[in-house]
C-alpha positions as CSV (number, residue, x, y, z in Angstrom):
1,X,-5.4,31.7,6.4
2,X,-4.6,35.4,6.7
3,X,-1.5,37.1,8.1
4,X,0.0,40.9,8.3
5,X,3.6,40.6,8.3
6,X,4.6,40.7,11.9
7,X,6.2,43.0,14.5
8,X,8.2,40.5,15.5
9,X,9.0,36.8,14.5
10,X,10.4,34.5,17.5
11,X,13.6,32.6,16.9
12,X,12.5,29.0,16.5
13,X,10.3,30.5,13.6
14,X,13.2,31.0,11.6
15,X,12.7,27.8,10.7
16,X,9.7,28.1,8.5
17,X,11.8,30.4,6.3
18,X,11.0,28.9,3.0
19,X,7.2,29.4,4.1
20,X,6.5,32.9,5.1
21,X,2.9,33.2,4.7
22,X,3.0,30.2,7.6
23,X,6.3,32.1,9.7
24,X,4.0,35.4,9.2
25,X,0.7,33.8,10.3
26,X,1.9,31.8,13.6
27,X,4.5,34.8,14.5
28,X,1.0,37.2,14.8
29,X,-1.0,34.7,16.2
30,X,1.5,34.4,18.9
31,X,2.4,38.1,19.6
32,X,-1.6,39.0,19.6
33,X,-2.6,36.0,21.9
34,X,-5.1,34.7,19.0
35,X,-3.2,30.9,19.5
36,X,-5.9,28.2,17.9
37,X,-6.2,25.1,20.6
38,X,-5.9,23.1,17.3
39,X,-4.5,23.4,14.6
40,X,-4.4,21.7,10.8
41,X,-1.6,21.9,9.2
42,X,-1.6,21.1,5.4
43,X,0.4,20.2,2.9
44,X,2.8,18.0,0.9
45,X,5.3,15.5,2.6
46,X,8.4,17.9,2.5
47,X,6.5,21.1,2.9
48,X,7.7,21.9,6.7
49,X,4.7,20.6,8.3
50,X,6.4,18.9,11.3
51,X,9.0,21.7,11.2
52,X,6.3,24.1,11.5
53,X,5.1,21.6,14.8
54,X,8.3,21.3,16.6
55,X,8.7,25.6,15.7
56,X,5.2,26.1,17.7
57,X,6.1,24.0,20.3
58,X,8.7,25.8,21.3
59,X,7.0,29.3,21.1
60,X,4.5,28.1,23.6
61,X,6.6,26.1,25.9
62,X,9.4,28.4,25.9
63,X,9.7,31.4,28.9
64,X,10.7,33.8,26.3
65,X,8.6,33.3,23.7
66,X,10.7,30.5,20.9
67,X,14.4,31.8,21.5
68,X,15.4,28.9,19.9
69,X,18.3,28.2,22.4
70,X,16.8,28.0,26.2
71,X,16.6,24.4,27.5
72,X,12.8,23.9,27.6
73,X,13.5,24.4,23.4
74,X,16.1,22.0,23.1
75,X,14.2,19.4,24.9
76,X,11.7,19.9,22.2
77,X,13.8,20.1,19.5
78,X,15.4,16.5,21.0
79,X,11.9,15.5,21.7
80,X,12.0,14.7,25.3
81,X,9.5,17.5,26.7
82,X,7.1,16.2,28.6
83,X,4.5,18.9,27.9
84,X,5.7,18.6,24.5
85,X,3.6,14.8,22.9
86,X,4.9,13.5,19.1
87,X,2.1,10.7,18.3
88,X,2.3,8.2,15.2
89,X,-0.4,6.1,14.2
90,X,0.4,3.0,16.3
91,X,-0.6,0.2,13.3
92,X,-0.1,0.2,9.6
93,X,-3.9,1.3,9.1
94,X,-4.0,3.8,11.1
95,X,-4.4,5.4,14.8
96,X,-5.5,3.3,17.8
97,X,-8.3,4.1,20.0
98,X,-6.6,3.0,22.8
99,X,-3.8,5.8,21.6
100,X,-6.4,8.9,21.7
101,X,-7.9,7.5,25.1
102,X,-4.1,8.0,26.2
103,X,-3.8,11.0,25.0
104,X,-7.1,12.5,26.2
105,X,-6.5,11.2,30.0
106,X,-3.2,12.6,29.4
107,X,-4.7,16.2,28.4
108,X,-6.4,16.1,31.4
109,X,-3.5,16.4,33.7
110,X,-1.6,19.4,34.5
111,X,1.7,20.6,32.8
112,X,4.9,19.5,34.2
113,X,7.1,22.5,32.8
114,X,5.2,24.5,31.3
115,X,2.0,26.4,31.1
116,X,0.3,24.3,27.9
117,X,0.9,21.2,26.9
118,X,1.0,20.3,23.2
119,X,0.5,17.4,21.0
120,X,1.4,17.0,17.4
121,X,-0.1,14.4,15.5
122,X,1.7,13.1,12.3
123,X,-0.4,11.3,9.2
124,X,-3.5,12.9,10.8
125,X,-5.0,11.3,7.5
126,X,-4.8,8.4,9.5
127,X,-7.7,9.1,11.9
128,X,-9.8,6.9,11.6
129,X,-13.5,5.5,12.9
130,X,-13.8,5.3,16.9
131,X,-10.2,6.9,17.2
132,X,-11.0,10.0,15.1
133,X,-14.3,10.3,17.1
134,X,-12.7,10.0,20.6
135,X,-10.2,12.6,19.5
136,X,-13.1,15.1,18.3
137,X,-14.8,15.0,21.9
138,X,-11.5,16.5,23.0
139,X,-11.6,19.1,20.3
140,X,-14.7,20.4,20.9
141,X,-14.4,20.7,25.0
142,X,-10.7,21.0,25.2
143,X,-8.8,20.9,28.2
144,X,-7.3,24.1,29.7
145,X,-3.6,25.0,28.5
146,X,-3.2,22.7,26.0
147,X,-2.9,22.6,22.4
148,X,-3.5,19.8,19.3
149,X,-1.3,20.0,16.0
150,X,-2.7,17.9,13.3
151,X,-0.4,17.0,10.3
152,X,-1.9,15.9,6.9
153,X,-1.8,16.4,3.6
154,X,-5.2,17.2,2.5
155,X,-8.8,18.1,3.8
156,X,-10.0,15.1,1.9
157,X,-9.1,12.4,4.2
158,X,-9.8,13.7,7.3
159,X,-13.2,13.8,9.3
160,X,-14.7,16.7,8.1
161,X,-16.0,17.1,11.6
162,X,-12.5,17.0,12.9
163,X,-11.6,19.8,9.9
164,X,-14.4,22.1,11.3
165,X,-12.6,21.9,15.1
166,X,-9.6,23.1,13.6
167,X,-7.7,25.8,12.1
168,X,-6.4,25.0,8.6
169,X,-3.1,26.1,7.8
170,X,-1.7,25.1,4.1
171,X,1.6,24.8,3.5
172,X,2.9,25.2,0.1
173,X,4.5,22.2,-1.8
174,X,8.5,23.2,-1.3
175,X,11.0,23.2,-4.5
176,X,14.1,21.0,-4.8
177,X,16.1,24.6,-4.7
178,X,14.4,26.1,-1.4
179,X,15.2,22.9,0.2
180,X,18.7,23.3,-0.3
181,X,18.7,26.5,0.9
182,X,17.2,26.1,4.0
183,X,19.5,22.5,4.3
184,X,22.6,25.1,3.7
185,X,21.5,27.8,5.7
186,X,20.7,25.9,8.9
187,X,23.8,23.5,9.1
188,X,27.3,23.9,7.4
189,X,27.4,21.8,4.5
190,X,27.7,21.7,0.8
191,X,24.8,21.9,-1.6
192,X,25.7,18.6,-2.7
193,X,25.6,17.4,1.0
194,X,22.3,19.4,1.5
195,X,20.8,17.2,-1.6
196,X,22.0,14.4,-0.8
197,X,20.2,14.6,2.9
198,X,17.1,15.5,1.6
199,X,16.9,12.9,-1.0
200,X,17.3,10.7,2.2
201,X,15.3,12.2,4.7
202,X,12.9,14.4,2.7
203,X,12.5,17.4,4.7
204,X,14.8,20.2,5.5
205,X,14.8,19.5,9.6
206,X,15.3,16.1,9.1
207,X,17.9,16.3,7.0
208,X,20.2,19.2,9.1
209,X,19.5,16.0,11.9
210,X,20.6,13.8,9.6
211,X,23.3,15.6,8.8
212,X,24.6,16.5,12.1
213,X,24.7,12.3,12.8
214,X,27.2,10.5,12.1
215,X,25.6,7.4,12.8
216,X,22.7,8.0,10.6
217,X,25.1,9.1,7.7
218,X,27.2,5.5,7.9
219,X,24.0,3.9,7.5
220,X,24.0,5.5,4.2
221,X,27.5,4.8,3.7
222,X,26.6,0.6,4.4
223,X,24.4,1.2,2.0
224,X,26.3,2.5,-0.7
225,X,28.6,-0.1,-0.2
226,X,26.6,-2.6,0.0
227,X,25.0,-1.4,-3.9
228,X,28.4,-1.1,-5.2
229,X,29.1,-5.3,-3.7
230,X,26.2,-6.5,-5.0
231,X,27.0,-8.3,-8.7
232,X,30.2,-9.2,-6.6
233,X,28.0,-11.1,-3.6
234,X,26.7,-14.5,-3.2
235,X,23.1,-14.6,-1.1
236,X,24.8,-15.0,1.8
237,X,26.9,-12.2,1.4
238,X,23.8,-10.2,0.6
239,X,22.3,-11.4,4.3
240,X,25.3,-10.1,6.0
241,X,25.2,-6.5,4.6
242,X,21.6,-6.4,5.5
243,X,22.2,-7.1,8.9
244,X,24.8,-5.0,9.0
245,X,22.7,-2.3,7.8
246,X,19.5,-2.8,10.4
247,X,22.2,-3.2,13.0
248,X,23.5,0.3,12.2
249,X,20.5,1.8,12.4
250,X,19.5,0.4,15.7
251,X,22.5,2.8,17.0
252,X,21.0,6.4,16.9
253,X,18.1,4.3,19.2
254,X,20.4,4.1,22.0
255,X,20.8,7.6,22.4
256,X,16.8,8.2,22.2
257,X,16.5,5.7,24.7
258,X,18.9,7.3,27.5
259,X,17.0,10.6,26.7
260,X,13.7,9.0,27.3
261,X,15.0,7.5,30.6
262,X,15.8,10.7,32.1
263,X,12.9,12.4,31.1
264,X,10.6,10.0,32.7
265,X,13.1,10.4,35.6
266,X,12.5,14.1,36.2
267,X,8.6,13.2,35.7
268,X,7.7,10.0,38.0
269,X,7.8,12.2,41.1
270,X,4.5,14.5,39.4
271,X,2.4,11.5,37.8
272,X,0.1,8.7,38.8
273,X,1.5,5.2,38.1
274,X,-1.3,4.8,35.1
275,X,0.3,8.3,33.9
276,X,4.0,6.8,34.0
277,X,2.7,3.4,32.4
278,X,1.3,5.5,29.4
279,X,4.3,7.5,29.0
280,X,6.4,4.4,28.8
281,X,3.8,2.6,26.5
282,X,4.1,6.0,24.4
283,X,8.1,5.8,24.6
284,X,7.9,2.3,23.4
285,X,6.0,3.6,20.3
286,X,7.9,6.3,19.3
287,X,11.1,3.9,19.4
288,X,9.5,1.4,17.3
289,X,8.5,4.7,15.1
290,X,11.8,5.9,15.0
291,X,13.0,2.3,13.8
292,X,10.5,2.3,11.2
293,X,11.6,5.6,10.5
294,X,15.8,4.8,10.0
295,X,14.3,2.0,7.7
296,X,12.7,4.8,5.6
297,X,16.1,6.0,4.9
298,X,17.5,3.1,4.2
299,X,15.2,2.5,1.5
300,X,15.1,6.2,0.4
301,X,19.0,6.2,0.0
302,X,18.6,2.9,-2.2
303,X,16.0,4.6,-4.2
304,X,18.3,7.6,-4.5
305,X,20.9,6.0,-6.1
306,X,19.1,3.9,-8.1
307,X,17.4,6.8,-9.8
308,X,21.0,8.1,-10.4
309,X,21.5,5.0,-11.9
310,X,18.4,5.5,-14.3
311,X,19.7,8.6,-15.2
312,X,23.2,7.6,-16.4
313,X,21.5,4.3,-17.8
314,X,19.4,6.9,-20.5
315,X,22.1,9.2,-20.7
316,X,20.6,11.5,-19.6
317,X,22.0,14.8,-18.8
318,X,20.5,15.1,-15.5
319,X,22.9,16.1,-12.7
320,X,22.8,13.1,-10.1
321,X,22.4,13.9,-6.6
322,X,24.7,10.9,-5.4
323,X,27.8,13.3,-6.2
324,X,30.3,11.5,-3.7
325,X,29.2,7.7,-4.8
326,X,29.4,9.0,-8.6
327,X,31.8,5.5,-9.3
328,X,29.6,3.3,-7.9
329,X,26.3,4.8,-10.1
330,X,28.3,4.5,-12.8
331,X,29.7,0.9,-12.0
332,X,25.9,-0.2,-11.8
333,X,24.4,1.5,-14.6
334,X,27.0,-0.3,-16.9
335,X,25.2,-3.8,-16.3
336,X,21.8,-2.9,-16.1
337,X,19.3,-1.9,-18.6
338,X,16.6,0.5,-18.2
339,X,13.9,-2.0,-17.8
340,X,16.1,-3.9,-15.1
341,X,16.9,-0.5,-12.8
342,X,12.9,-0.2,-12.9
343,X,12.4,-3.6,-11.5
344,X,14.3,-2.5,-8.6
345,X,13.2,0.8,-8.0
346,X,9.7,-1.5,-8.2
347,X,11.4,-3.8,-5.1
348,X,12.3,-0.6,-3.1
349,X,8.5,0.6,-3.3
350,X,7.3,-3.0,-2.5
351,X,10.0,-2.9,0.5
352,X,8.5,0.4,1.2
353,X,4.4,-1.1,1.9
354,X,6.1,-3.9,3.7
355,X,7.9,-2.0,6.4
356,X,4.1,0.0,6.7
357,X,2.6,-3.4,7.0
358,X,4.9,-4.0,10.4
359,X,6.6,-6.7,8.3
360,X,10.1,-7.0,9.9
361,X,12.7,-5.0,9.5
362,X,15.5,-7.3,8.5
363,X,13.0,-9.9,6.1
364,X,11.9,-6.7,4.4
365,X,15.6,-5.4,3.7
366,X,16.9,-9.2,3.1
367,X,14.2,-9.5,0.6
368,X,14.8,-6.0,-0.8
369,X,18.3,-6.4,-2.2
370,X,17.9,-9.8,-2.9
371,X,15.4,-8.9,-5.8
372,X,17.6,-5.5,-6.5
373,X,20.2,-7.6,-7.1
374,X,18.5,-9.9,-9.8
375,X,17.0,-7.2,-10.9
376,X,20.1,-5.5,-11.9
377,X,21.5,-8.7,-14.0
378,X,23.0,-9.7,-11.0
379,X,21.1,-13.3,-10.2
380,X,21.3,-14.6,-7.1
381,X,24.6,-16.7,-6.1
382,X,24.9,-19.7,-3.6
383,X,28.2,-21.0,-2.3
């Protein structure tokens, strides 16, 4: 990937700030009409892949080229474009054929809003046997006005032949420091605030959305709260607080929901019945993703404190990034030992392959601070 620094960058690539080469690249692309029909983006988790997606997206939906601010942006910013696809791999080992073969009959109809119709594929890694062979038929005879993002991390795992219909773009692996500042440039908050998201969500975009949600920041809070109970908690106790938690982040849902309704309500009038069964099948999916996705949090805010609980366990003179629950890192890192916070960092990560094993939700948290609380000297208690 080459790029001249461009005349002009569009809005919604402000964005890829902290990745110029990429901002510089796409931006000339776009204002010499040299857009790829796919794209490989590729790069660490963090790097601004899917930030790089959603900021493409809505340079080629948008009438006036990404301002960032028009409506057909927002809905793709919110996710509820209908020319605008986000696809998951629909099982724990990878993408289903019966997903592509969605995806390709839905190619094959005509935009609703716009003039292309885009779809961003996250874990592209994930392509796999007769769903990475379905998808590279559409790759090499693509249907008009419409465009393939493919997110992964490296070449390596990917069909080569599916590597050869694209065009790689790498993304270089972002430092703690640049993601604060693009956390504190995009949204007004603290650095400590800005750290504190990322350590959570693990992007800069995802973390100005988590930021700017108040439901998705009480989850945290539960959490922290639910840590700082623990050595005090019987079992049942412990049962409670994690149904508390996946009850809390079932909330955000909601609102996804409603969107999705009224999307499909502006669509039914354009598409076949199939076409409205395979948007609701793909709406099902992407709630179920975004579950799986609140869960992540969860278990990335336990893992964040934690490791500010290793720190002050060592003595280290690390800053910790849990700033605002300082007491409560400091409470539990004056009961365990070393050894003990690293068993239950070890019961977050098994939490972790759980959740990508479909396992559900509330078994995988129950089990999860069940074993951090043993693990931190705290055995469990039964009344």
């Amino acid at each position: 990937m080459s790029a001249a620094a461009p005349a002009r960058v569009p809005a919604a690539l402000d964005a890829l700030a902290d990745q110029p080469r990429v901002r510089d690249f796409l931006a000339t692309a776009l204002a010499e009409g040299r857009l790829s029909h796919a794209y490989l983006f590729l790069g660490p988790p963090g790097a601004g892949k899917h930030e790089a997606a959603e900021a493409l997206a809505k340079c080629v939906v948008c009438p006036n080229g990404g301002d960032a601010t028009c409506d057909e942006c927002r809905r793709v910013a919110h996710r509820t474009h209908p020319d605008v696809r986000w696809l998951v791999p629909g099982s724990a080992t990878g993408y289903l054929v019966t997903q592509v073969r969605e995806l390709i009959e839905d190619a094959g109809l005509a935009p609703v809003r716009a003039r292309t119709k885009v779809y961003v594929l996250e874990r592209a890694e994930l392509l796999r046997g007769a769903a990475a062979n379905a998808l590279l038929k559409t790759l090499e005879e693509p249907p008009a006005n419409t465009m393939f993002v493919l997110c992964g991390r490296t070449v390596d795992a990917l069909l080569p032949t599916i590597v050869s219909r694209c065009q790689q773009v790498p993304f270089a692996a972002p430092s703690a420091a640049a993601g604060v500042r693009a956390v504190t440039r995009a949204c007004p908050c603290t650095e400590a605030e800005a750290r504190i998201a990322l350590s959570v969500t693990g992007s800069p975009a995802r973390a100005v959305e988590y930021l700017g949600s108040a439901s998705r920041r009480q989850v945290r809070r539960l959490v922290v709260d639910t840590l700082d109970a623990l050595p005090r908690d019987d079992s049942w106790d412990v049962l409670l607080a994690a149904r508390e938690i996946v009850g809390a982040v079932s909330v955000p849902l909601a609102d996804v929901k409603k969107a999705q309704e009224e999307a499909l309500q502006e669509t039914q009038d354009f598409l076949t019945s199939a076409a409205l069964k395979q948007v609701a099948d793909a709406n099902k999916r992407e709630l179920t993703a975004r579950e799986r996705s609140g869960m992540m949090e969860v278990l990335a805010a336990v893992e964040s404190i934690l490791r500010d609980v290793l720190v002050r366990s060592e003595g280290l003179p690390d800053a910790i990034v849990n700033e605002d629950a300082a007491a409560v890192v400091d409470r539990l890192a004056a009961r365990a030992s070393t050894r003990r916070v690293v068993a239950a960092l070890d019961a977050v990560a098994r939490a972790a392959d759980d959740l990508a094993r479909n396992v559900s939700p509330q078994l995988t948290l129950e089990v999860m601070l069940l074993s951090v609380k043993e693990a931190l000297t705290c055995p469990p208690s039964f009344r």
